[in-house]
Structure formats: structure tokens, C-alpha cells
C-alpha positions, -999 to 999 in steps of 0.1 A, spaced: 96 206 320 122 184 314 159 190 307 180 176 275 195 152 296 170 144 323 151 111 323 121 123 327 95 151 330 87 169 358 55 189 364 46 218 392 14 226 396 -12 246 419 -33 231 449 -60 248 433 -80 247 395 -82 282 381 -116 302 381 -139 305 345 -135 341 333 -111 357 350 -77 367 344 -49 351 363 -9 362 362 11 328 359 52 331 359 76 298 358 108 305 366 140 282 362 177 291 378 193 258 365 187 243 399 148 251 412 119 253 392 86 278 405 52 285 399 38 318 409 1 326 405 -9 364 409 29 368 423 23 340 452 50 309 449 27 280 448 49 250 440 90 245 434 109 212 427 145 207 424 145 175 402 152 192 369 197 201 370 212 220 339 207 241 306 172 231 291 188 229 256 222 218 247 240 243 223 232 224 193 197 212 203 183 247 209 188 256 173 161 229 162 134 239 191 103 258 182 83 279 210 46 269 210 18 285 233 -12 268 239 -6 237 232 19 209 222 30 186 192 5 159 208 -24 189 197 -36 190 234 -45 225 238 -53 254 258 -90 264 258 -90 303 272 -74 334 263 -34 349 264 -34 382 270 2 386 276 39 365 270 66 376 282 103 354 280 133 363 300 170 354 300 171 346 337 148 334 363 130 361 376 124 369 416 95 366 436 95 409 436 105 413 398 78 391 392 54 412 414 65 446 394 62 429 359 29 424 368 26 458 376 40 468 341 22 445 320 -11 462 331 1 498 327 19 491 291 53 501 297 77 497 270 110 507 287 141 488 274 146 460 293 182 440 286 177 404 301 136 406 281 139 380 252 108 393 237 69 404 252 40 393 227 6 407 233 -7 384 205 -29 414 184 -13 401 154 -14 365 159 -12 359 124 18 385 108 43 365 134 35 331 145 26 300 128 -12 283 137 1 251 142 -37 240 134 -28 253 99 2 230 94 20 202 100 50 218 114 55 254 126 72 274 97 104 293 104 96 333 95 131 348 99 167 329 101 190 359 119 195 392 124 194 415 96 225 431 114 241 402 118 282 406 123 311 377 117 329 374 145 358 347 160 328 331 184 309 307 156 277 297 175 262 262 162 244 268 126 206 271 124 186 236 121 198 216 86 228 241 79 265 240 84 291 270 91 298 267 50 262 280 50 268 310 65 269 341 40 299 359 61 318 326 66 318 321 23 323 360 22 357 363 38 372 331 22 366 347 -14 379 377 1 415 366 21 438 353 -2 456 335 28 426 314 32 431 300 -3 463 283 0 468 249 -8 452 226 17 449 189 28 417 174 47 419 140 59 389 123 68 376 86 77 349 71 66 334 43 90 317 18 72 300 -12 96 293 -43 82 274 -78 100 296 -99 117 300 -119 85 316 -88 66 280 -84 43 260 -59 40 279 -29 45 266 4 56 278 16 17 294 3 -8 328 7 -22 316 22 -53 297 48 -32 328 58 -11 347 59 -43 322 82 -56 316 107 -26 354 109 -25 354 118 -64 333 143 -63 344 160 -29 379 165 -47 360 182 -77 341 202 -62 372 219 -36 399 215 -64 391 251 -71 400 261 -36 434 245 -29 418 221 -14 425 181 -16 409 155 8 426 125 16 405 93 26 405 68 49 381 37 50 374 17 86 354 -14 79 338 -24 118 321 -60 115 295 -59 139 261 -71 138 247 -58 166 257 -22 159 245 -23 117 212 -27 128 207 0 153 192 33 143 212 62 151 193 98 153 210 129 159 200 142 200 179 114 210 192 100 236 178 68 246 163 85 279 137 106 258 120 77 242 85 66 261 93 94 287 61 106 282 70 137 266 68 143 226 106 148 219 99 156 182 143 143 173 129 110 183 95 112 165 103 82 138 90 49 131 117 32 142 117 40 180 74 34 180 72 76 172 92 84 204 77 55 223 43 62 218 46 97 233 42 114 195 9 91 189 -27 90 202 -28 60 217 -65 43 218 -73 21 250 -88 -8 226 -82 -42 230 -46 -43 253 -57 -65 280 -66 -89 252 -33 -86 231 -11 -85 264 18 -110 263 -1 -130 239 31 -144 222 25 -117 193 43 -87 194 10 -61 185 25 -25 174 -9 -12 188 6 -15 221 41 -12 216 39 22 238 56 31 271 21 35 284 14 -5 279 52 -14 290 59 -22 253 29 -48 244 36 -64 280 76 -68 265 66 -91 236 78 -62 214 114 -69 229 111 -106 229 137 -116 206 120 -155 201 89 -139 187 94 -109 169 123 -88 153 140 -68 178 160 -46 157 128 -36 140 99 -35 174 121 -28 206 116 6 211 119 -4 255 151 18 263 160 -9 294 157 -37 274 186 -57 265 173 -61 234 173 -23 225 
């Protein structure tokens, strides 16, 4: 497991390999603080290095669950009988009596129970992942669903202008319709020479056009203001929305960093091949073959500004050069 903010992974595991063709009763639990293994109700391994929420708030919206396997397509060979996910970390004795329940099928409402799959219809509810790409979102919300003053974060790729309820009671409240002034700034970075800007004038000029047309029949006007940063440095970064520099080459597949530009999450979203890297090691060249965590970077000729493009190869997140 590792944390949104942690540097890197951490895995528990038991001082013993399981046993061909017979059923075992895992539970991981996680308090914020202590992570445990339990196998067949026995703790069998903790570790405190993993601090916090898993998710932040606007990270968990973009998460998929998988079981039995991961977006490297390393997967579980055996059987899932039984999945249950909880709201808290469960004890050593709760653990003990949901084992207990599983077996006899009891379907008592249970508040702090996310969900329990017994995976009979695989199929009508999850997505093979063998199938596609990308797991496929069946259901958005709720269907009962209720506006309230607490706006969570929007769902992956929306905004709170998407929500239904939201668009509902503007049309609705004539209050909410009087006349109304945004402001907002546009920061446009340029190089160090004031060239090649981010966008263009004309582009700016056109955004702001249309923004005004298109909430004109709302009350609503938007004023603009341009800052022009001259900064070399800074125009050629990449910036991607919740990957932090920590996740790439932590050897975990953060899929918010999975891009071209940071080596697809430092290597950890490719297959690498053990080739030829002790014959392309620090051989002046920087060789994207090895640009992964796993072969420190092509032996740091990837980050090796007097050979290679940094901006475009450095995907080390100590390097300087990042």
C-alpha cells in the first residue's frame, strides 16, 4: 500500500507461502497509522510506515478498485470466493466473527460495510480488465441522490456546473440570476526571452469572447486579467494534475502519472525487458530503454544535460535536472 503522499510503497506479508487448494481468510486492515495482515484471523505482519488518508478528496474520485491483479497485468492465479470493503479498520475479534458470517451467509445490515461481492455475477457488475484497456465506469451516483450545502469534489473529468441539481436550482432561484461579475487571471509563461508563450494573445482574446457569450444570458460578465511569467525553466516542465513528483519510479503504477513525458510513471507503467543495460550503461547516450527507476535512469545519462534534452528524458525525481 502506499499513501497519496507517501514516498514509497510498503508491503506486509506472511512468513509463510499459502497451500495449493485450499481456502484461506485474508483481512488488511488500515487505522491511518498501522497497517495488518491477518490470515485465518491470526495477525501475521503490521508496519507503521504508511501515515494518512489513502486518497486525497479529489484523488479518490479518479481511483478504480481492481481484484486480482493490477494495471502492470500481474495477476492472481486462484479463486475469490468472498470481498468484503469496510469503512474502518476492523479488529482482530470483528475480523474473527466476519469470518464466521461469511461462511454462514448472513445478510444483516451492517452500517460501516461498503459493499460484500461474492463474485457469481462477475460479468453484470465489474469490468474484465482483460477485456479493455481501462475499467469502464457502470454507474456515476446514487439514483437517490439529494443537493445539499456539503458539495463533495465532482466525479473524474466533471465540474460542480455538471451536476444535474447544481444547474437545477440556478434555473429555479431567481436570486441566483442577478447580475454578476467574475474576475479571473490568466497566467501565461513565456522563455526567458519573452517567446513562445504558453498561448497566444489571440487565443486569450478568443476564450474571453466566447466565455462572455456563452454567460451573457445569466447576468454574468467575466472580467480578465493577463500575467505574462518569463521563465524558461518553468515553460518546459510538464504539469499533471496529482502526480506529485514522489510517485514517479516508486515502483508502483500511479496511473495520473502514466504519460510519456515522465518515462510512463518512471518505468513503473511499462514491462521493462532486462536486454542489453549493462551494455548501454553510461555510455554517453541517453537510451529510453533504460530510462527506468529500476536502471537508475540509463545510469543518469537521461538527466545529463550535455548529452541529451533534459526537459524531454529526465524523468529522475532527485535530479537537478527534473
Amino acid at each position: 500500500m502506499k499513501t497519496d503522499r507517501a514516498r514509497k510503497v510498503t508491503t506486509i506479508t506472511d512468513h509463510r507461502s499459502y497451500l495449493p487448494n485450499q481456502w484461506v481468510h485474508l483481512a488488511v486492515t488500515y487505522n491511518g497509522r498501522l497497517m495488518k495482515l491477518y490470515v485465518n484471523g491470526a495477525q501475521v505482519a503490521t508496519s507503521g510506515e504508511q501515515v494518512g488518508s489513502i486518497f486525497s478528496p479529489l484523488t479518490m474520485k479518479c481511483k478504480v478498485l481492481m481484484i486480482g491483479g493490477n494495471a502492470l497485468n500481474q495477476n492472481y492465479r486462484g479463486y475469490i470466493e468472498h470481498f468484503s470493503l469496510w469503512r474502518m479498520a476492523r479488529s482482530q475479534k470483528e475480523i474473527l466473527l466476519d469470518m464466521v458470517q461469511v461462511t454462514h451467509e448472513v445478510d444483516a445490515p451492517l452500517p460501516q460495510l461498503v459493499f460484500r461481492e461474492s463474485l457469481l455475477n462477475v460479468k453484470s457488475t465489474w469490468s474484465p480488465m482483460k477485456d479493455s484497456p481501462t475499467p469502464e465506469i457502470e454507474f456515476s451516483s446514487h439514483p437517490g441522490y439529494l443537493l445539499d450545502t456539503n458539495l463533495n469534489p465532482p466525479l473524474c473529468g466533471q465540474t460542480v456546473c455538471d451536476n444535474v441539481e447544481v444547474i437545477a436550482s440556478y434555473n429555479k432561484l431567481p436570486n441566483f440570476r442577478h447580475k454578476k461579475t467574475v474576475r479571473y487571471q490568466v497566467v501565461n509563461i513565456y522563455d526567458d526571452y519573452h517567446r513562445n508563450p504558453m498561448v497566444s494573445h489571440q487565443q486569450i482574446e478568443f476564450q474571453h469572447r466566447h466565455l462572455n457569450e456563452a454567460f451573457n444570458p445569466y447576468n454574468i460578465t467575466w472580467e480578465l486579467e493577463v500575467l505574462e511569467i518569463k521563465n524558461s525553466s518553468l515553460r518546459n516542465r510538464l504539469i499533471l494534475a496529482n502526480c506529485e513528483i514522489s510517485k514517479v519510479g516508486n515502483e508502483n503504477c500511479d496511473p495520473e502519472c502514466n504519460h510519456s513525458l515522465t518515462g510512463y510513471d518512471g518505468g513503473d507503467c511499462r514491462i521493462v525487458r532486462h536486454s542489453s543495460f549493462n551494455k548501454k550503461k553510461q555510455n554517453g547516450v541517453c537510451d529510453m530503454d533504460c530510462n527506468f527507476e529500476r536502471y537508475s535512469f540509463d545510469g543518469g545519462d537521461c538527466c545529463n544535460p550535455e548529452i541529451t534534452d533534459v526537459t524531454k528524458t529526465c524523468f529522475d525525481p532527485n535530479s537537478p535536472h527534473r
